[in-house]
Backbone of each chain as nested JSON, in Angstrom:
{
  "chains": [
    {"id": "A", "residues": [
      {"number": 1, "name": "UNK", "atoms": {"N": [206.904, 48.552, 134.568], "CA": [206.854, 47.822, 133.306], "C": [206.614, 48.801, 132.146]}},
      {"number": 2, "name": "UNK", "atoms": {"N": [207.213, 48.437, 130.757], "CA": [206.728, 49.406, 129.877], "C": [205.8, 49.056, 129.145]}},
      {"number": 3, "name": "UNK", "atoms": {"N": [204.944, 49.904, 128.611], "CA": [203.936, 49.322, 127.499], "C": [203.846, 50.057, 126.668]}},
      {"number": 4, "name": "UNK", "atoms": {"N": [203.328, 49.606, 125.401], "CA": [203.317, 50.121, 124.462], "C": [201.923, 50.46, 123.499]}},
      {"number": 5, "name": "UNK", "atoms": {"N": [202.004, 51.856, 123.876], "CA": [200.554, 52.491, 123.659], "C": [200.128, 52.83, 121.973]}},
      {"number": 6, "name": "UNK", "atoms": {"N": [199.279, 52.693, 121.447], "CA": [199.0, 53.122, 119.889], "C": [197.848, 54.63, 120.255]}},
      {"number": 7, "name": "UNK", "atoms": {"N": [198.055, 55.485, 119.726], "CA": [197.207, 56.731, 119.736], "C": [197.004, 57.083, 117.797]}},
      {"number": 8, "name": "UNK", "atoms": {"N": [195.964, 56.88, 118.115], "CA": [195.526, 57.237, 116.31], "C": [194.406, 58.522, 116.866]}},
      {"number": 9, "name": "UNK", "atoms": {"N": [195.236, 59.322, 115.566], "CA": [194.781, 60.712, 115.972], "C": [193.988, 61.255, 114.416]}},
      {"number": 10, "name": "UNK", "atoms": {"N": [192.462, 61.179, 114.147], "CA": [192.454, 61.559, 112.887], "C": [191.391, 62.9, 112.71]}},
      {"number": 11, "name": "UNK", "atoms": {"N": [191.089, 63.128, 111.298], "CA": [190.245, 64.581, 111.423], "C": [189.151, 64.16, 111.786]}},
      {"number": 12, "name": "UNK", "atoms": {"N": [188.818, 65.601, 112.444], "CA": [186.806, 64.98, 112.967], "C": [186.114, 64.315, 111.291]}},
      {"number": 13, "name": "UNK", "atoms": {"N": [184.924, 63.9, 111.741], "CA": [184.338, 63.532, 110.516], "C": [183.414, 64.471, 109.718]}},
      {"number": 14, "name": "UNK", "atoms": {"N": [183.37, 65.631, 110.241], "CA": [182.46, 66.754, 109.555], "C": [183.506, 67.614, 109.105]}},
      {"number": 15, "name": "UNK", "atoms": {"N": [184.561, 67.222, 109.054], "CA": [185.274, 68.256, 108.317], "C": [186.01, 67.776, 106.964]}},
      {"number": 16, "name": "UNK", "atoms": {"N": [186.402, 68.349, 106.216], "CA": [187.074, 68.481, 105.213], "C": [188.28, 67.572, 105.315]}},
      {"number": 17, "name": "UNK", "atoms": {"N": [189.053, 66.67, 104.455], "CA": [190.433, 66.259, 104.635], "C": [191.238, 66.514, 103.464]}},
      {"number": 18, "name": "UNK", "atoms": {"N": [191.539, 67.521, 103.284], "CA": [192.291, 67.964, 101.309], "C": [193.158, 66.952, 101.088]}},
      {"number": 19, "name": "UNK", "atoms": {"N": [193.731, 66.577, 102.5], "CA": [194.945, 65.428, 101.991], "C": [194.393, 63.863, 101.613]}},
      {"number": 20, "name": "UNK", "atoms": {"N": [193.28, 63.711, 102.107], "CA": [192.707, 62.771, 101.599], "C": [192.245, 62.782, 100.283]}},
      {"number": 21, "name": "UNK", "atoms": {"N": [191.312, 63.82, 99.698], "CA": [190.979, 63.931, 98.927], "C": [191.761, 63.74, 97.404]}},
      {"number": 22, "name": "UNK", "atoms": {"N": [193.376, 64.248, 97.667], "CA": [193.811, 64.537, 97.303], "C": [194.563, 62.789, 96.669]}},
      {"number": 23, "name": "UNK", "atoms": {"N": [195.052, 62.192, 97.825], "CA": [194.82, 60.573, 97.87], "C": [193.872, 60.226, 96.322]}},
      {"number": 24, "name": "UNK", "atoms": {"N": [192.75, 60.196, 96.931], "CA": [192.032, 59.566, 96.177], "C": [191.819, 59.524, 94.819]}},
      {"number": 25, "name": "UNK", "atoms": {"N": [192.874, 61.345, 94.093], "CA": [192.691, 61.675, 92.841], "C": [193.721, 60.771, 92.0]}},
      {"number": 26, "name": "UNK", "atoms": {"N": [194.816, 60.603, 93.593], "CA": [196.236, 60.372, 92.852], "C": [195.661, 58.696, 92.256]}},
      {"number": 27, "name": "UNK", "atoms": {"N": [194.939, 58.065, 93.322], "CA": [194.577, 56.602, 93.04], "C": [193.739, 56.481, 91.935]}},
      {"number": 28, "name": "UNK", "atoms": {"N": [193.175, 57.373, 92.338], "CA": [192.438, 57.277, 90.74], "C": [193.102, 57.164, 89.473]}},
      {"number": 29, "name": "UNK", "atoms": {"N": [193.711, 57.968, 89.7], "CA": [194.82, 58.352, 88.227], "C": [195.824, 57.061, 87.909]}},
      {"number": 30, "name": "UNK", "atoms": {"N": [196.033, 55.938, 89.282], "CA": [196.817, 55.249, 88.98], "C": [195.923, 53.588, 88.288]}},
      {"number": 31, "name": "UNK", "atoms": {"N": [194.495, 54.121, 88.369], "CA": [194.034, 52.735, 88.295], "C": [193.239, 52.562, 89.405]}},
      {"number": 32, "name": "UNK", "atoms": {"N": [193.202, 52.469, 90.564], "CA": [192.978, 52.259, 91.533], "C": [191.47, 52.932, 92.083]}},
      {"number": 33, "name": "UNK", "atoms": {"N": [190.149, 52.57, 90.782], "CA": [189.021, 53.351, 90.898], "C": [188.319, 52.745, 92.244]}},
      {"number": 34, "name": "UNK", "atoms": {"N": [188.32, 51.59, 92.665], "CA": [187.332, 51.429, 93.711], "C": [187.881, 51.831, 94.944]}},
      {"number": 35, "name": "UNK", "atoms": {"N": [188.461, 52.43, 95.134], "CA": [188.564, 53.392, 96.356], "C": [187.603, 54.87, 96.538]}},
      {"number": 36, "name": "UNK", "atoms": {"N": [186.839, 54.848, 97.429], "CA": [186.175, 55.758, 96.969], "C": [186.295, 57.109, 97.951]}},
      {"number": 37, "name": "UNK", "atoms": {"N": [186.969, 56.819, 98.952], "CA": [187.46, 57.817, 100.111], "C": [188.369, 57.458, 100.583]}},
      {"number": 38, "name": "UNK", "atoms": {"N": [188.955, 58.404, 101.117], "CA": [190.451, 58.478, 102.271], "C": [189.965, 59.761, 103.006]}},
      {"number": 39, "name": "UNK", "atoms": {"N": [190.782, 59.361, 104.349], "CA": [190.907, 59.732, 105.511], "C": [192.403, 59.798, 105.542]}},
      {"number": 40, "name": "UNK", "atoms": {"N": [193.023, 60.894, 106.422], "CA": [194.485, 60.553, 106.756], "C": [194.597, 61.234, 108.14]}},
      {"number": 41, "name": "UNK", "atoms": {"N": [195.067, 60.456, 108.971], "CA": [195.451, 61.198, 110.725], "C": [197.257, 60.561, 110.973]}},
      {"number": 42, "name": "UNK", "atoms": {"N": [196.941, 60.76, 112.234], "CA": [198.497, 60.073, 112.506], "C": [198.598, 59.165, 112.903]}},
      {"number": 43, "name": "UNK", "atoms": {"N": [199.501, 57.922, 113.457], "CA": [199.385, 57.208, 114.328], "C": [200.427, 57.181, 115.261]}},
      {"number": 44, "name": "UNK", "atoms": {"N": [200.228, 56.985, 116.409], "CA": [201.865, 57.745, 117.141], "C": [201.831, 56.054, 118.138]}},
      {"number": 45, "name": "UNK", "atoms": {"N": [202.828, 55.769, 118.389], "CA": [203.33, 54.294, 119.279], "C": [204.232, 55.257, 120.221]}},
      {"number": 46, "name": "UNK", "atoms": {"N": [203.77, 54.901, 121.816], "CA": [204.43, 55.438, 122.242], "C": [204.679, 54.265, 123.347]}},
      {"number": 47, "name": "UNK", "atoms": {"N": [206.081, 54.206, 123.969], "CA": [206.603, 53.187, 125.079], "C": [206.561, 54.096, 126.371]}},
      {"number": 48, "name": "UNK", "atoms": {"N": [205.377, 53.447, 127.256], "CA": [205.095, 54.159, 128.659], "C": [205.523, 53.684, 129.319]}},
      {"number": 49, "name": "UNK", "atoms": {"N": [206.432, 53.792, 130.279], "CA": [206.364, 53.343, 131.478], "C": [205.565, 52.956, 132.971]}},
      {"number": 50, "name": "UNK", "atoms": {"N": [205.052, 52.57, 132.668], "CA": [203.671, 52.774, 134.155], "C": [203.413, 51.2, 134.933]}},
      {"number": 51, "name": "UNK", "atoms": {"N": [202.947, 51.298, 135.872], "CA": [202.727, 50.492, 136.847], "C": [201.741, 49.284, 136.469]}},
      {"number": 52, "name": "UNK", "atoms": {"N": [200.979, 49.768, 135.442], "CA": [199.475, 48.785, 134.939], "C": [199.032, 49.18, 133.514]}},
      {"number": 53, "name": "UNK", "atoms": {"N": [198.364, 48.23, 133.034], "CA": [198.073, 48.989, 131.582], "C": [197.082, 50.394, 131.807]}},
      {"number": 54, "name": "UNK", "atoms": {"N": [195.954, 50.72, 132.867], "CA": [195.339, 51.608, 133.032], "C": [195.988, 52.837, 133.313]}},
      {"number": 55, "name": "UNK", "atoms": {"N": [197.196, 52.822, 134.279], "CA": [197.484, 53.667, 134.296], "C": [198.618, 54.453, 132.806]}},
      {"number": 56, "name": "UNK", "atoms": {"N": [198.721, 53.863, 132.147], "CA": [199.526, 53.485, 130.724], "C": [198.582, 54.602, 129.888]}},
      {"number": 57, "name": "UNK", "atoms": {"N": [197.275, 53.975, 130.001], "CA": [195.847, 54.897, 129.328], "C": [196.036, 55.936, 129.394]}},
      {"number": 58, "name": "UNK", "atoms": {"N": [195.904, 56.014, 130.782], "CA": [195.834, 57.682, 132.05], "C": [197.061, 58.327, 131.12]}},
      {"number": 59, "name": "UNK", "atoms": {"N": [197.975, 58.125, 131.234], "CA": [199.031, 59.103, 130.957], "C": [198.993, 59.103, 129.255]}},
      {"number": 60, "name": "UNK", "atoms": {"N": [198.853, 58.383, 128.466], "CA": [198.507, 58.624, 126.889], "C": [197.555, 59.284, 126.857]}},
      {"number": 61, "name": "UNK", "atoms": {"N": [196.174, 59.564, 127.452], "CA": [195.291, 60.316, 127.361], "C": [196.02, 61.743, 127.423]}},
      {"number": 62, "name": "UNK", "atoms": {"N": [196.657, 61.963, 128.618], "CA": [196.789, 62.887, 129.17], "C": [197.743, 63.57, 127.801]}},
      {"number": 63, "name": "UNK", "atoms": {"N": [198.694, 62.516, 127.508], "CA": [199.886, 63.266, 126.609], "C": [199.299, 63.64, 125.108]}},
      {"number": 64, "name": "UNK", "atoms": {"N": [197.604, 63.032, 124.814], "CA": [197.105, 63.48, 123.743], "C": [196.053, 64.881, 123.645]}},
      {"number": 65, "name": "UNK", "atoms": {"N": [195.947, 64.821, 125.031], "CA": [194.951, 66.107, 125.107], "C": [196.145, 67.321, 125.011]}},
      {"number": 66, "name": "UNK", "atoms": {"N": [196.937, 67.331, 125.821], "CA": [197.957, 68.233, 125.985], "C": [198.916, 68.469, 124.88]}},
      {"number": 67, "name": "UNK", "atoms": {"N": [199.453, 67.641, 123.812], "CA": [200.175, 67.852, 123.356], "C": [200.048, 67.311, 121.685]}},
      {"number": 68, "name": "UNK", "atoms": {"N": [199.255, 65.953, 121.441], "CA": [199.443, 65.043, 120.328], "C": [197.995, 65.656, 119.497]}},
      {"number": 69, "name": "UNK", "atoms": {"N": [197.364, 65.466, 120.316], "CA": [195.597, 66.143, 119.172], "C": [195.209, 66.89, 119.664]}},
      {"number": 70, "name": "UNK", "atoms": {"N": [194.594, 68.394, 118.218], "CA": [194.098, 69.478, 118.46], "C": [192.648, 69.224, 118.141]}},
      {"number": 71, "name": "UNK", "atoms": {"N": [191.619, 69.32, 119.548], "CA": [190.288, 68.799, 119.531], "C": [189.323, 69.56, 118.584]}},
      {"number": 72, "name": "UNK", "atoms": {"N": [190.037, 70.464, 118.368], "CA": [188.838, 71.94, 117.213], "C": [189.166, 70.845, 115.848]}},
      {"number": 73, "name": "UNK", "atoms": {"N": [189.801, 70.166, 115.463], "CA": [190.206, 69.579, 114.005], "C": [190.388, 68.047, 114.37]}},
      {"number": 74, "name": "UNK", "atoms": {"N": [190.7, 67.156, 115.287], "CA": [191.282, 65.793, 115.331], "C": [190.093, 65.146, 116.664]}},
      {"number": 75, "name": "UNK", "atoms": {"N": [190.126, 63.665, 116.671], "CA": [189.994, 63.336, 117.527], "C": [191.183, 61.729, 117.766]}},
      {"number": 76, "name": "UNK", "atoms": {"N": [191.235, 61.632, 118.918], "CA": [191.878, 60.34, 118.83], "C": [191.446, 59.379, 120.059]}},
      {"number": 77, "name": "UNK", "atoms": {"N": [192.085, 58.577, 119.403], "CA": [191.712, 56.884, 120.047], "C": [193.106, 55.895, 120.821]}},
      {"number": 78, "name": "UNK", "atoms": {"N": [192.922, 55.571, 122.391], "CA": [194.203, 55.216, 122.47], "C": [193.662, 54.015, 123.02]}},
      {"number": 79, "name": "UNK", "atoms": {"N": [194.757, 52.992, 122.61], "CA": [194.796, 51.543, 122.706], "C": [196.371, 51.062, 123.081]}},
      {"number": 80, "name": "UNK", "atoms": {"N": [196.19, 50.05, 124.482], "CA": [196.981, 49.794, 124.989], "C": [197.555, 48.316, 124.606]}},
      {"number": 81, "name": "UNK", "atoms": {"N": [198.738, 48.306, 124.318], "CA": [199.116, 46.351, 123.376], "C": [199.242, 45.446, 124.799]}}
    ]},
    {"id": "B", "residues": [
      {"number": 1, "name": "UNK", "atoms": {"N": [179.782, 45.528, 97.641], "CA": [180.137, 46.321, 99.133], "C": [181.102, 47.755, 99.359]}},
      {"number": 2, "name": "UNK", "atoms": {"N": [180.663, 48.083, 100.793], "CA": [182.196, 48.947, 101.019], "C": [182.867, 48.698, 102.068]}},
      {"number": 3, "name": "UNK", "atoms": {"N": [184.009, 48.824, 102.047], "CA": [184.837, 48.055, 103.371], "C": [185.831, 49.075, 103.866]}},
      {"number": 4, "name": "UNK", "atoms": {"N": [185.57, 49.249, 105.01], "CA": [186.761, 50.153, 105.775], "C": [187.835, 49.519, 106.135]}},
      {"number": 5, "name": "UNK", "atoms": {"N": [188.842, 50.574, 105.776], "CA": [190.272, 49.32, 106.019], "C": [190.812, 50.923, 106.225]}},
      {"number": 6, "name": "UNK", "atoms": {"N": [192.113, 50.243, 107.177], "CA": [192.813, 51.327, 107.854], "C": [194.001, 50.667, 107.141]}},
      {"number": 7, "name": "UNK", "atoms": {"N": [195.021, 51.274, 107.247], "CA": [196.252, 51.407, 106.378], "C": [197.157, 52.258, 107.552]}},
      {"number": 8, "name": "UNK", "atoms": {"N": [198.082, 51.368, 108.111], "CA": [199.236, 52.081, 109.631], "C": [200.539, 51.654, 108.955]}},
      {"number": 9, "name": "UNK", "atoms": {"N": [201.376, 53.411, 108.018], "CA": [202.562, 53.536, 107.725], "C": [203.237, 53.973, 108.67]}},
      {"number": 10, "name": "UNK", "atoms": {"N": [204.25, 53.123, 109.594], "CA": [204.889, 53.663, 110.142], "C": [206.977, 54.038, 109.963]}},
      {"number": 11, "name": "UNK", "atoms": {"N": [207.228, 54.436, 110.354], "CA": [209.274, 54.72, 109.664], "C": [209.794, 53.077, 110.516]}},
      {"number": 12, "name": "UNK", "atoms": {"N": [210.188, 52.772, 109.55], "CA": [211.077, 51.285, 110.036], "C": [211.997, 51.75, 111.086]}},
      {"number": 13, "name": "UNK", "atoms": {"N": [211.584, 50.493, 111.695], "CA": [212.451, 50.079, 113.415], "C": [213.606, 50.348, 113.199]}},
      {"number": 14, "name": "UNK", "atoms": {"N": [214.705, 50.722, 112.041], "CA": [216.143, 50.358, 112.098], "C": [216.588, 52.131, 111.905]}},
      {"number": 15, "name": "UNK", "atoms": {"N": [215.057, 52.873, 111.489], "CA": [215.815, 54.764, 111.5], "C": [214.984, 55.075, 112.366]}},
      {"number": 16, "name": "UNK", "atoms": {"N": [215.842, 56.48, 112.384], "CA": [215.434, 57.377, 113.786], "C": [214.393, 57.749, 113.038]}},
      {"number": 17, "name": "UNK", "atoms": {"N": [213.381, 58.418, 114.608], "CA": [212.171, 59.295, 114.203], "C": [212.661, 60.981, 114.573]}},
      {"number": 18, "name": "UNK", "atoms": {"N": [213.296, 61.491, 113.923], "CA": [213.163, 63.098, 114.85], "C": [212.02, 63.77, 115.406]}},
      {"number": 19, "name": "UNK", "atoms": {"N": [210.363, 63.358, 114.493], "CA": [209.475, 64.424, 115.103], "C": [209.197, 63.328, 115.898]}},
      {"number": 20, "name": "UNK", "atoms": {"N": [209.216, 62.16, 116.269], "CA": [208.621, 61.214, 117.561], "C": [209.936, 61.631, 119.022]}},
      {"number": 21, "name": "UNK", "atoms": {"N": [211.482, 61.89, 118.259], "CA": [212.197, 62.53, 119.526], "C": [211.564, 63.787, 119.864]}},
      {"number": 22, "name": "UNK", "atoms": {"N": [211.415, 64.736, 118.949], "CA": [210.863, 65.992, 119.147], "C": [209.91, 65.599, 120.291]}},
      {"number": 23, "name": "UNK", "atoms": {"N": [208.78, 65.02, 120.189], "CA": [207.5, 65.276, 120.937], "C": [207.912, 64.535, 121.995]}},
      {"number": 24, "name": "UNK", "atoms": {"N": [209.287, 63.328, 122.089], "CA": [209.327, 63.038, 123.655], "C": [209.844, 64.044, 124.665]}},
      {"number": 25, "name": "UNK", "atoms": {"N": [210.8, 64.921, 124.074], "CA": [211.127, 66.257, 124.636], "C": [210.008, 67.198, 125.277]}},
      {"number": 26, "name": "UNK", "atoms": {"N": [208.421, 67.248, 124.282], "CA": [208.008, 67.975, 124.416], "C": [207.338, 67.619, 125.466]}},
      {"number": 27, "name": "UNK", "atoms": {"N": [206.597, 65.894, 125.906], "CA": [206.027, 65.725, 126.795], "C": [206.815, 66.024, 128.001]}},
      {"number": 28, "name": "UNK", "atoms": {"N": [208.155, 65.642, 128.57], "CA": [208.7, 65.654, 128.933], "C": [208.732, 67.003, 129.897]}},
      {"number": 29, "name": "UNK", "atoms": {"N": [208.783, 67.923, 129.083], "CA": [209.003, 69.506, 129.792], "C": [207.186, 69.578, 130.189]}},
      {"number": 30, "name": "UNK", "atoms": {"N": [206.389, 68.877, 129.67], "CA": [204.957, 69.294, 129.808], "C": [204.905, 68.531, 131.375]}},
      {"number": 31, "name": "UNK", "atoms": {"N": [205.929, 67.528, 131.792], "CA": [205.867, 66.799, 132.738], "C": [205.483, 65.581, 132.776]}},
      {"number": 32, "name": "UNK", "atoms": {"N": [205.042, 64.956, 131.59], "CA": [205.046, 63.47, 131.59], "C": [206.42, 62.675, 131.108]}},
      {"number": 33, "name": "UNK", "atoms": {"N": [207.155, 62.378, 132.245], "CA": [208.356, 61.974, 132.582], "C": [207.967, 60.338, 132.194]}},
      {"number": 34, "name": "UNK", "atoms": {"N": [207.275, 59.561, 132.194], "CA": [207.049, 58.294, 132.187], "C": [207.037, 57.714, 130.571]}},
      {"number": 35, "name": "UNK", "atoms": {"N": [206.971, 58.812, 129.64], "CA": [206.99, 58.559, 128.157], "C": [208.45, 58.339, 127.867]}},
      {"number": 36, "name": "UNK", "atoms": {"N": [208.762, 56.997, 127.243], "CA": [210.075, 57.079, 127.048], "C": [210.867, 56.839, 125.631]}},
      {"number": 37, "name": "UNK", "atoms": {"N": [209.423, 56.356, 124.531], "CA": [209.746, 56.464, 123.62], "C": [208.233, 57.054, 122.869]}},
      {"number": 38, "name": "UNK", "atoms": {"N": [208.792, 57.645, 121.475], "CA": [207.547, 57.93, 120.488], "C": [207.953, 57.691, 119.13]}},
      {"number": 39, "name": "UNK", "atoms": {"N": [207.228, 57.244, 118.218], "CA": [207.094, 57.218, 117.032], "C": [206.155, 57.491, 116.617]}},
      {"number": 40, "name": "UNK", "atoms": {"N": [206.434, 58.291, 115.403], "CA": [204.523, 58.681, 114.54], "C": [204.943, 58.472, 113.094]}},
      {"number": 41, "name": "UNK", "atoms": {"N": [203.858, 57.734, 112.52], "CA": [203.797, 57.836, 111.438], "C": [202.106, 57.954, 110.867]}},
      {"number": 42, "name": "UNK", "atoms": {"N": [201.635, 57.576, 109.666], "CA": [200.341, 57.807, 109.055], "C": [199.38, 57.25, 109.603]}},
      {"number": 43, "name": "UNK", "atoms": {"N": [198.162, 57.008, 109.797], "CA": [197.047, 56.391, 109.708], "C": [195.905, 56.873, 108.561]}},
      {"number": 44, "name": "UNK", "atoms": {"N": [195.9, 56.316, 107.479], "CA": [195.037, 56.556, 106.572], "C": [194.022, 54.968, 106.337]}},
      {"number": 45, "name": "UNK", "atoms": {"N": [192.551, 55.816, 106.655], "CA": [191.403, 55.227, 106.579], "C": [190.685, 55.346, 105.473]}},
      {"number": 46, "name": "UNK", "atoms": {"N": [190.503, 53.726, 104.56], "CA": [189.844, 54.162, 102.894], "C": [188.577, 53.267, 102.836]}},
      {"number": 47, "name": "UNK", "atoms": {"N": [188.16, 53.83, 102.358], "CA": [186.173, 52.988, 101.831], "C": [186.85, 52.477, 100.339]}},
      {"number": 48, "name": "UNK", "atoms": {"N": [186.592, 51.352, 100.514], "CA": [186.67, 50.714, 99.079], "C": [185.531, 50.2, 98.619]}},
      {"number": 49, "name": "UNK", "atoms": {"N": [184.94, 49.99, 97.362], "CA": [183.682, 48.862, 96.97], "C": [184.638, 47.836, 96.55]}},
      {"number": 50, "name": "UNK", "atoms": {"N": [184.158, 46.871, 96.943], "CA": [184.738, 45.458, 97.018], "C": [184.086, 44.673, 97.051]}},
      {"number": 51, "name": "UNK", "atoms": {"N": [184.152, 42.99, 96.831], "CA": [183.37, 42.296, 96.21], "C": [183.803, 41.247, 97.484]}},
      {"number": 52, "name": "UNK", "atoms": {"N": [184.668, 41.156, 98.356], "CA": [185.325, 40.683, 99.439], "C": [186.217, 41.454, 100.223]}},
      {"number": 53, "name": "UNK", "atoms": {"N": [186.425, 41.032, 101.185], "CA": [187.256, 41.792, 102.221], "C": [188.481, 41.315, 101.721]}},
      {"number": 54, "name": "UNK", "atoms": {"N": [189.044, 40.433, 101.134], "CA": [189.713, 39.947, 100.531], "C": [190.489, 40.337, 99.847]}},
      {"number": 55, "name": "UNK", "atoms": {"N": [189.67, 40.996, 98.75], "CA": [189.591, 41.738, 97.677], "C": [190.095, 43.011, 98.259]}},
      {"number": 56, "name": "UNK", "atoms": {"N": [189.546, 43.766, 98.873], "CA": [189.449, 44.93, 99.799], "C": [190.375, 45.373, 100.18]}},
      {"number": 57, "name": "UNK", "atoms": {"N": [191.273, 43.805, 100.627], "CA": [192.788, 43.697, 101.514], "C": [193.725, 44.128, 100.63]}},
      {"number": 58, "name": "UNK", "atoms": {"N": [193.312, 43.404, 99.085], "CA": [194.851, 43.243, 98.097], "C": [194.721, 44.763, 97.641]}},
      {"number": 59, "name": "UNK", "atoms": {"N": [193.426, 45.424, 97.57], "CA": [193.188, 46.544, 96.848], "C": [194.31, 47.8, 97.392]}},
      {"number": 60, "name": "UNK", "atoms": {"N": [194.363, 47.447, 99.119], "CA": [194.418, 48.785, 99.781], "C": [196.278, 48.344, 100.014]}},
      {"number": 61, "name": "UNK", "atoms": {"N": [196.266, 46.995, 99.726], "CA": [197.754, 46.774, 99.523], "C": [198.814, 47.002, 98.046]}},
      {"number": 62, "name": "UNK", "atoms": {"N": [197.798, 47.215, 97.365], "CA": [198.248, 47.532, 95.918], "C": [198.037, 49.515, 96.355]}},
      {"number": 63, "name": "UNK", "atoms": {"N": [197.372, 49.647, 96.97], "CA": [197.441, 51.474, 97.0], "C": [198.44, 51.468, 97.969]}},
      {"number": 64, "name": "UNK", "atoms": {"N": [198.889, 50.931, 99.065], "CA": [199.971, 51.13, 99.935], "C": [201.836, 51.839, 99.181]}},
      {"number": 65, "name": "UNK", "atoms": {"N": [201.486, 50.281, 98.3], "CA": [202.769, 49.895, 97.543], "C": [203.019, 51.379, 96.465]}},
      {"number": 66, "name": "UNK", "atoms": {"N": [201.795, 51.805, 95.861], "CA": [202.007, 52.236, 94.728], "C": [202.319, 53.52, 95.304]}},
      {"number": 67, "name": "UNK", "atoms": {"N": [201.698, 54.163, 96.319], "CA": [201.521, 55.587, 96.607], "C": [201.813, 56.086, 98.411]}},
      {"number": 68, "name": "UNK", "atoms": {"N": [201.18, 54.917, 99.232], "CA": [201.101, 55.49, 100.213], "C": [202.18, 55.674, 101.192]}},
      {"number": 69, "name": "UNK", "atoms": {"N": [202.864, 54.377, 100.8], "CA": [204.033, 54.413, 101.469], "C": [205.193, 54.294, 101.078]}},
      {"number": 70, "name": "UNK", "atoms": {"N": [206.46, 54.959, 101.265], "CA": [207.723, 54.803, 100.897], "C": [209.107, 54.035, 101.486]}},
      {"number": 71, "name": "UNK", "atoms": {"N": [208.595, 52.622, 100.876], "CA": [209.082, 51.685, 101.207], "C": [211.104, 51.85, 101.862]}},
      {"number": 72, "name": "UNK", "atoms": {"N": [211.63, 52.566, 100.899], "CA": [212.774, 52.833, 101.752], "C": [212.828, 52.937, 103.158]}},
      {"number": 73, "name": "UNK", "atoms": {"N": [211.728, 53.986, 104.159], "CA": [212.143, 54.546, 105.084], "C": [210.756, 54.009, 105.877]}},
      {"number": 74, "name": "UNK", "atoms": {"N": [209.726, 53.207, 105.119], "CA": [208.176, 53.196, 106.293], "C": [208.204, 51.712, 105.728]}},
      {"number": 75, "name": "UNK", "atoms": {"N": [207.446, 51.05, 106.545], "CA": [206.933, 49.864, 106.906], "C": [204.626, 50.139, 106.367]}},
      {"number": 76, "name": "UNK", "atoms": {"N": [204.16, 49.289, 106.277], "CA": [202.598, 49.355, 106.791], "C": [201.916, 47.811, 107.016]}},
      {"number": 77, "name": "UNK", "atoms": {"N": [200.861, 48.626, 107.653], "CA": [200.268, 47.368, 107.786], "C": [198.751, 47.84, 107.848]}},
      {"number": 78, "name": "UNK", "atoms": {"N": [198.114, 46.309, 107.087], "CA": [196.459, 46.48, 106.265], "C": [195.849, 45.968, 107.257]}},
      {"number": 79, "name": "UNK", "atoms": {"N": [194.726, 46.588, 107.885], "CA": [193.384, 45.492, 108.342], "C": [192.242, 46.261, 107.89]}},
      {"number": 80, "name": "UNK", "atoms": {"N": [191.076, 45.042, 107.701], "CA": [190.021, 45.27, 107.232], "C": [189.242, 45.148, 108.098]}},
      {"number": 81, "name": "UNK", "atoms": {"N": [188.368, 45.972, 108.712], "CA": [187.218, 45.76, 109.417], "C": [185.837, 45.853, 109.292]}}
    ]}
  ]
}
């Protein structure tokens, strides 16, 4: 069966996000004062093929450690639909 | 208040993703054969002061429209938590 996995991959929280920051100047500038932070990561949908939703996990885990998030800067979160 | 709301731009269902083909290639040779599709697009997380979640919702949908996303080629979608 296939399923369809969500992996949100964003910066740790002790670090810096310029692109966020950067967000927030533009909103500002447009009006848009009560925003008072941004964050920006990725979000990746990926269609697994696997036997069960757990094993669906197993292999999104696997394809985020290895390939989708760099753990020195990101962490991520995977959720199975 | 402040309200966390996530904001998920992703490239509309009807165009290709090249860097979501890219990375199915990449799992692929890494050996996860069971990935058969990927898409990535944004996940940006904003603190708003808001007076309702409500409020909170239209806020981060008025920053979507204006800046975050480019409606030609991405889709998004608001939740408030």
């Amino acid at each position: 069966m296939t399923y369809t996995v969500q992996i949100k991959v964003m910066p740790l929280k002790e670090l810096l996000d310029p692109q966020g920051k950067a967000i927030v100047g533009g909103l500002q500038n447009l009006g848009l004062k009560a925003i008072e932070d941004v964050r920006v990561g990725k979000n990746i949908t990926l269609q697994i093929n696997a036997d069960s939703a757990g094993q669906a996990q197993q292999i999104a885990e696997e394809a985020s450690k290895k390939l989708l998030a760099n753990p020195v800067m990101e962490y991520f979160e995977v959720s199975v639909n």
